[in-house]
C-alpha positions in Angstrom: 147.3 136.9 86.2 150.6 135.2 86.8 154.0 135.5 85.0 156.3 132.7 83.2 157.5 131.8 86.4 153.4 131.0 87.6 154.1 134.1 90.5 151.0 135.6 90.8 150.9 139.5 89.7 148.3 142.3 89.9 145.6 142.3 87.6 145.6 146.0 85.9 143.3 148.5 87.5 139.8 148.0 85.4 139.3 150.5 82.2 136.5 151.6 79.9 136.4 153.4 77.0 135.2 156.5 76.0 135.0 158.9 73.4 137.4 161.1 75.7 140.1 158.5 76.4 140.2 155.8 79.1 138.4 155.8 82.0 140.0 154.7 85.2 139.7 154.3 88.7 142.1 155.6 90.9 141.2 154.1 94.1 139.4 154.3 96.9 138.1 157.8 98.9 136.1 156.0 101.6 135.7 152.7 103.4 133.0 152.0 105.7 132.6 149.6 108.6 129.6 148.9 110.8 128.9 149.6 114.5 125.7 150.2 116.5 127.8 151.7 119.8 129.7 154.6 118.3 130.6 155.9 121.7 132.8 152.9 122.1 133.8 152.7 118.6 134.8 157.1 119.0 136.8 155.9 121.8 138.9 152.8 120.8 139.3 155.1 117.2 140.6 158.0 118.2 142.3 156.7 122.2 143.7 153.3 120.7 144.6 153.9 117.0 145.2 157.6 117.5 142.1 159.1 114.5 140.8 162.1 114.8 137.2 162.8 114.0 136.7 164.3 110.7 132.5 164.4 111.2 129.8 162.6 113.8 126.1 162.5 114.2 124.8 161.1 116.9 123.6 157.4 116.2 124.4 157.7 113.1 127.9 157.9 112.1 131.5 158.6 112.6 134.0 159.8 110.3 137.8 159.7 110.3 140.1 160.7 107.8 143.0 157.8 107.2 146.0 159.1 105.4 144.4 160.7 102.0 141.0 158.0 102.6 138.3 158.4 104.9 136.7 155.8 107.3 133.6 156.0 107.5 131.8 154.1 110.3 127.7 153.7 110.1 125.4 152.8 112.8 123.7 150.5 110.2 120.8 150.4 112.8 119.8 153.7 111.5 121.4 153.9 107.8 120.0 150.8 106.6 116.5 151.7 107.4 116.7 155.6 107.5 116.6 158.1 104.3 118.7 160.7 104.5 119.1 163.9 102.2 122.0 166.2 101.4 120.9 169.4 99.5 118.0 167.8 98.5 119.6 164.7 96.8 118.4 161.0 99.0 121.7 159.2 100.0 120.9 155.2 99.3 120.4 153.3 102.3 123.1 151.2 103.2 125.2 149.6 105.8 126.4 145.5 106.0 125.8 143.6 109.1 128.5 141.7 110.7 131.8 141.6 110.7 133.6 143.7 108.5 137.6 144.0 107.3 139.9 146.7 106.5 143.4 146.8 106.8 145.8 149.9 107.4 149.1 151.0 106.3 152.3 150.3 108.2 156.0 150.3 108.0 157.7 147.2 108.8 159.3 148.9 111.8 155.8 150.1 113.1 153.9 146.6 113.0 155.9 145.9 116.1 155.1 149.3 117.2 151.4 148.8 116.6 151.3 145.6 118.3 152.7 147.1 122.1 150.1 150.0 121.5 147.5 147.7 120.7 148.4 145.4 124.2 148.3 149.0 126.1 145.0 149.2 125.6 144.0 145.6 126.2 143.5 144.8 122.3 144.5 141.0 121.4 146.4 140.1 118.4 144.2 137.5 116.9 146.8 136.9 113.9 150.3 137.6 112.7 151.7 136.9 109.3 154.5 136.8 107.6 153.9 136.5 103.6 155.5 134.3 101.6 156.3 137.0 98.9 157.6 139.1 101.8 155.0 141.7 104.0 153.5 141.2 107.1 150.4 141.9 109.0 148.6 141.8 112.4 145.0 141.3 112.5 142.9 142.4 115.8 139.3 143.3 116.5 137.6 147.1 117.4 134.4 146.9 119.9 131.9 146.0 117.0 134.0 143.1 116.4 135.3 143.8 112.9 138.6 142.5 111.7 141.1 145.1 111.8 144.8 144.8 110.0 147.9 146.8 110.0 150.0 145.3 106.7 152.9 146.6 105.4 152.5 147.5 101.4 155.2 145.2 100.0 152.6 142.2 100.7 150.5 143.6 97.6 153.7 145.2 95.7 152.9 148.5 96.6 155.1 151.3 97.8 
């Protein structure tokens, strides 16, 4: 979707009817990354970025809660191949393998912030951008190797 100048806009967050009114989603509650050493993963969470743990199970999972989202981290070793049950009611398997992204919320004043935290504690900055429609963002790695971000919310119009 772009405007009469060609700038690219947001698309509008996807509807359906119903015989209610309009159905639509509001965002997102949880994002999930893979990891198969969790102790590490606990550690450079919680030590490097400063989460606390919402929920863990040993080999399994970690869980952190990110602003009003969750993070949800899954030893796919075990949730790809493992049922599991709440109350009775199966949970899907499920779980990705490799390399993962997700990026976090920052002020413009706290990239810079981020990035001397992050070099305390020995994480490289792969990647920093400055985006043409204004924004910017660091990208770095946790222990599992995923892509991590910190992005300032003017890069996608947000507040």
């Amino acid at each position: 979707m772009s405007d009469e100048a060609g700038a690219s806009k947001p698309s509008p967050a996807p509807t359906a009817g119903n015989a209610t009114g309009t159905l639509q989603v509001r965002g997102v509650i949880e994002t999930t990354l893979s990891c198969t050493d969790l102790d590490a993963a606990e550690r450079f969470y919680t030590e490097v970025l400063g989460f606390d743990v919402f929920a863990k199970e040993q080999g399994r999972h970690l869980f952190f809660r990110c602003g009003d989202t969750m993070l949800l981290l899954f030893n796919t070793e075990h949730t790809s191949t493992m049922a599991t049950k709440v109350d009775g009611a199966p949970i899907p398997l499920h779980g990705t393998t490799g390399a993962a992204h997700v990026a976090f919320r920052a002020g413009e004043a706290e990239i810079d912030l981020w990035k001397r935290r992050l070099g305390e504690h020995g994480v490289d900055i792969e990647s920093e951008v400055r985006w043409p429609e204004g924004g910017r963002s660091i990208y770095f790695r946790d222990p599992a190797g995923n892509c991590l971000e910190f992005i300032t919310p003017v890069t996608w119009g947000l507040d």
